[in-house]
LUMLOZA-776590 format. One record per residue: x, y, z of N, C-alpha, C in turn. Coordinates in pm, whole numbers, plus 50000, padded with zeros to 5 digits. Example, Ala and Ser with C-alpha at 12.3 -4.5 7.8 and 13.67 -1.06 7.14 Angstrom:
<pts>
- 51319 49431 50780 51230 49550 50780 51320 49670 50780
- 51285 49775 50708 51367 49894 50714 51290 50003 50787
</pts>
This chain:
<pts>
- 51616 50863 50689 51482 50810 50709 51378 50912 50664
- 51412 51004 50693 51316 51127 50676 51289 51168 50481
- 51405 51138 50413 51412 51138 50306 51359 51060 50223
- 51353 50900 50285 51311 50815 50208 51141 50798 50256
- 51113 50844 50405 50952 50840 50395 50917 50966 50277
- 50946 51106 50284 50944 51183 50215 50911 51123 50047
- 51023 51085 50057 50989 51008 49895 50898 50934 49859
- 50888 50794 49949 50773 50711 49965 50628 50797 49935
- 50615 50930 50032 50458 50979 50072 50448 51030 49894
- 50533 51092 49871 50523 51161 49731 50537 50993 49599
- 50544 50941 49610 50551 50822 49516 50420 50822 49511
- 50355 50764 49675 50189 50794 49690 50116 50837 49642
- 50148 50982 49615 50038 51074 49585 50064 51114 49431
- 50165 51120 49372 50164 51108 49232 50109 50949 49154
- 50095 50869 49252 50026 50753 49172 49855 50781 49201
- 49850 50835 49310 49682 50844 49315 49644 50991 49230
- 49727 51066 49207 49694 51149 49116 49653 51148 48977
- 49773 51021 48945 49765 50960 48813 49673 50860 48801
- 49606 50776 48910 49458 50738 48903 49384 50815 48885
- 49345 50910 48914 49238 50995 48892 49241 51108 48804
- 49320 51095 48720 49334 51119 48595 49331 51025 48512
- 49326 50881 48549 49285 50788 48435 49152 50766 48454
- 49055 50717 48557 48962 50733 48589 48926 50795 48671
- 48773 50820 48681 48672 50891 48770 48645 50851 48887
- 48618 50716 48849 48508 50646 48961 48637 50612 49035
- 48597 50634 49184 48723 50582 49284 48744 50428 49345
- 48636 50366 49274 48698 50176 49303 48782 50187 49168
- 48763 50238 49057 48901 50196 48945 49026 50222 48966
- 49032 50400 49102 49136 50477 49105 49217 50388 49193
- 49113 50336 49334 49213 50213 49379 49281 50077 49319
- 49200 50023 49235 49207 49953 49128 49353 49991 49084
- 49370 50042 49007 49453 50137 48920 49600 50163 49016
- 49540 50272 49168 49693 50264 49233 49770 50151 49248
- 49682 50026 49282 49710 49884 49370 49833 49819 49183
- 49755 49834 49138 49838 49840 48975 49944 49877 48942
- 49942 50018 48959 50072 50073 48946 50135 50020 49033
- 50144 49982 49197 50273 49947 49287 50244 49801 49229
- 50199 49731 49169 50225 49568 49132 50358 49592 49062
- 50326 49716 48949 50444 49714 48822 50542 49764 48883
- 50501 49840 48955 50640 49903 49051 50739 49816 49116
- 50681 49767 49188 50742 49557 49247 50807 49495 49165
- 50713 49470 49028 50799 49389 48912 50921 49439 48849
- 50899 49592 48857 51048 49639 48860 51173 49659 48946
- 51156 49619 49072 51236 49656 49184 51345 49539 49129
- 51510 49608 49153 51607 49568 49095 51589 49419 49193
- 51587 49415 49334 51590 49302 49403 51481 49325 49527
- 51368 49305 49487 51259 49320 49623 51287 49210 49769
- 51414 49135 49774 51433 49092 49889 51495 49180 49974
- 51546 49237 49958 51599 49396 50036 51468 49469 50134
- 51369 49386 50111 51282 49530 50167 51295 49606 50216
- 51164 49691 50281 51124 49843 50280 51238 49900 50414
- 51301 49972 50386 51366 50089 50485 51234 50138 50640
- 51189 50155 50630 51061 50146 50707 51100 50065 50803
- 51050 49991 50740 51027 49820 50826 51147 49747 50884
- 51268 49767 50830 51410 49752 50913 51401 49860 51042
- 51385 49982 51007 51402 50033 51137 51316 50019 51237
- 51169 49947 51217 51063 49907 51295 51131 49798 51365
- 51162 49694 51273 51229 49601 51279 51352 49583 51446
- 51404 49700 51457 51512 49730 51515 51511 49840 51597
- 51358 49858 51649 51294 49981 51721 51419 50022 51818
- 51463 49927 51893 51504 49987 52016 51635 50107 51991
- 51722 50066 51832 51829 50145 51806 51791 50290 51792
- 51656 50329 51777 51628 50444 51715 51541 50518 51794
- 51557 50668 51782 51482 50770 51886 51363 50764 51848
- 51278 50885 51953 51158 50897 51897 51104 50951 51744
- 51210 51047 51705 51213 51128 51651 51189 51022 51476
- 51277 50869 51470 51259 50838 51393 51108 50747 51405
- 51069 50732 51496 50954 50668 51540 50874 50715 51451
- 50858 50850 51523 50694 50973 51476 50713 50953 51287
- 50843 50988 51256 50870 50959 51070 50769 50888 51040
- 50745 50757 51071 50685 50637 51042 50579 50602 51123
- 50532 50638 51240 50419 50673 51267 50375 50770 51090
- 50385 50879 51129 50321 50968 50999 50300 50913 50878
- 50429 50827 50843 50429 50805 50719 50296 50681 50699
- 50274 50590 50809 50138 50490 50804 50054 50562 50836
- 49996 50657 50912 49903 50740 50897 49879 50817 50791
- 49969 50846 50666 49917 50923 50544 49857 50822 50430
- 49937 50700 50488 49890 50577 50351 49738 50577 50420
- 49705 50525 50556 49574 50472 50635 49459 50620 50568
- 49526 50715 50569 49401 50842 50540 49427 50844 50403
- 49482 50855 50349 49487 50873 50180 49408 50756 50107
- 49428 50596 50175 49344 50503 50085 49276 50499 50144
- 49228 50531 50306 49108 50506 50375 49005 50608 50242
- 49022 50689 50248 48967 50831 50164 48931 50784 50038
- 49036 50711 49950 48995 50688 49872 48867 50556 49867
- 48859 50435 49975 48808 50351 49991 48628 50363 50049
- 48637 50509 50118 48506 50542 50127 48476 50587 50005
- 48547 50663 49924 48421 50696 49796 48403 50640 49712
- 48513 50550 49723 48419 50374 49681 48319 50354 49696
- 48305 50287 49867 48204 50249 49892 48097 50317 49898
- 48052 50441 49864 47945 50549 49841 47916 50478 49704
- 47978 50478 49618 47956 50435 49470 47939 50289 49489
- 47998 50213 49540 47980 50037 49519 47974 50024 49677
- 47878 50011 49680 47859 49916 49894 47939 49772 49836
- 48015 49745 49929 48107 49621 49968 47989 49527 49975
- 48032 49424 49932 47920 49314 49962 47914 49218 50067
- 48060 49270 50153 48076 49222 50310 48080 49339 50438
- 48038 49327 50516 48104 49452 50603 48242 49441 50641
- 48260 49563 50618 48414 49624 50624 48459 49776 50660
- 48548 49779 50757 48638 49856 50844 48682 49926 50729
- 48661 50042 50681 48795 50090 50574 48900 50138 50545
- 48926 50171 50712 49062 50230 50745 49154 50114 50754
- 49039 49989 50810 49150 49829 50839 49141 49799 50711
- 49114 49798 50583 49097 49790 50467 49249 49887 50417
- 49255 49936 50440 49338 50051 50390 49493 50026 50453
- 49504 49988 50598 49574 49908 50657 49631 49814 50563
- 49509 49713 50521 49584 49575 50471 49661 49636 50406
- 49691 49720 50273 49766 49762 50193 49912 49738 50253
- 49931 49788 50348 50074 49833 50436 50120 49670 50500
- 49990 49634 50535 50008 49504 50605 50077 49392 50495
- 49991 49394 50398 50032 49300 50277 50160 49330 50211
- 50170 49491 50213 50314 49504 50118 50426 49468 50238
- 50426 49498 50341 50546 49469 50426 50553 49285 50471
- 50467 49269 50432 50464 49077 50501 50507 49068 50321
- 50464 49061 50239 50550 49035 50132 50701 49082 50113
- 50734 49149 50152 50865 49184 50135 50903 49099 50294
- 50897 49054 50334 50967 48972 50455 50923 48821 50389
- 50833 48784 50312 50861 48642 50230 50961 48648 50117
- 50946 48735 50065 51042 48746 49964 51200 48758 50019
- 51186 48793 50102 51303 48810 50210 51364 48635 50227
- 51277 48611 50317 51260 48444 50324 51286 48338 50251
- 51189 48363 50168 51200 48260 50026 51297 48296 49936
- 51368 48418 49915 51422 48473 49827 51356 48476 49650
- 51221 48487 49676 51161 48492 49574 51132 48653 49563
- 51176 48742 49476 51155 48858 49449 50999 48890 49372
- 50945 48821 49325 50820 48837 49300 50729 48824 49383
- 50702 48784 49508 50624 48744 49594 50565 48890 49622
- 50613 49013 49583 50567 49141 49631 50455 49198 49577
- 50477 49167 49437 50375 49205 49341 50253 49104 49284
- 50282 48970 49323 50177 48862 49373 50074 48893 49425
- 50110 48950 49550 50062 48966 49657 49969 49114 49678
- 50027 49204 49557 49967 49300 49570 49877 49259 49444
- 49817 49177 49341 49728 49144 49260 49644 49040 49334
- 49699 48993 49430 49585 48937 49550 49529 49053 49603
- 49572 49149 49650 49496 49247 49730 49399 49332 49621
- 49453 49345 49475 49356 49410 49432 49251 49346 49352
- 49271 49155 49327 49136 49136 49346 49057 49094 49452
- 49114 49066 49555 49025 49090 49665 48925 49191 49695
- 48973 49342 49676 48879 49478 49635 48798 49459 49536
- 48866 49396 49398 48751 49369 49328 48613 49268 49347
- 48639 49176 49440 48566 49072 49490 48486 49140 49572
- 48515 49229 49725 48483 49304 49783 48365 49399 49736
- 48406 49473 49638 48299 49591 49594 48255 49539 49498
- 48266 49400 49419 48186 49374 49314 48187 49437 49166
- 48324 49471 49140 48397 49509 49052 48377 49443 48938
- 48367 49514 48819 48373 49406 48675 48434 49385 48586
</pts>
């Protein structure tokens, strides 16, 4: 568990790195991350498998604290890393609704794990990366993106 959040946090941060080395402005860089994990999805050998995460959430009671806090941490680095990136957004583009940006930043986690439990469901393996081009034009709708 520890290995694969490990991996996960670093997947993270080399894609927001590589946003902001493609662009400046930080609504493109979210733009841009939400992008890269679409293509990332479209490549997953079988996205009905979902996230390792979310099975062991899934199945809280088998597991100590110890794997708890893993995943505690590991949603607290996504919630501060896009929260972060989502305020200097909104410094540059005010949202044209009011909005929470940490619950903004949330949805991310919220949307990718409820997609991987439809895809689960439906056995539709695309439903992951659908779902994450819903979320990133929703941001674009949100901040008024062009």
């Amino acid at each position: 568990m520890e290995r694969y959040a490990t991996a996960d946090i670093e997947r993270l941060e080399r894609t927001i790195e590589r946003a902001e080395r493609l662009h400046r402005d930080p609504l493109q860089q979210v733009r841009i991350v939400l992008g890269l994990y679409e293509e990332m999805a479209e490549a997953l050998p079988d996205a009905t498998q979902g996230c390792l995460l979310a099975s062991y959430l899934y199945e809280a009671q088998l597991f100590d604290d110890g794997i708890h806090e893993v995943i505690r941490a590991n949603v607290a680095h996504w919630r501060a890393r896009l929260g972060e990136k989502l305020r200097a957004a909104a410094k540059r583009h005010p949202p044209r609704l009011a909005a929470d940006l940490d619950d903004l930043a949330d949805m991310a986690t919220v949307i990718v794990e409820g997609a991987y439990v439809m895809a689960k469901a439906t056995k539709e393996p695309t439903v992951v990366a659908r779902q994450l081009r819903n979320l990133r034009n929703y941001i674009e709708l949100l901040f008024g993106a062009d």
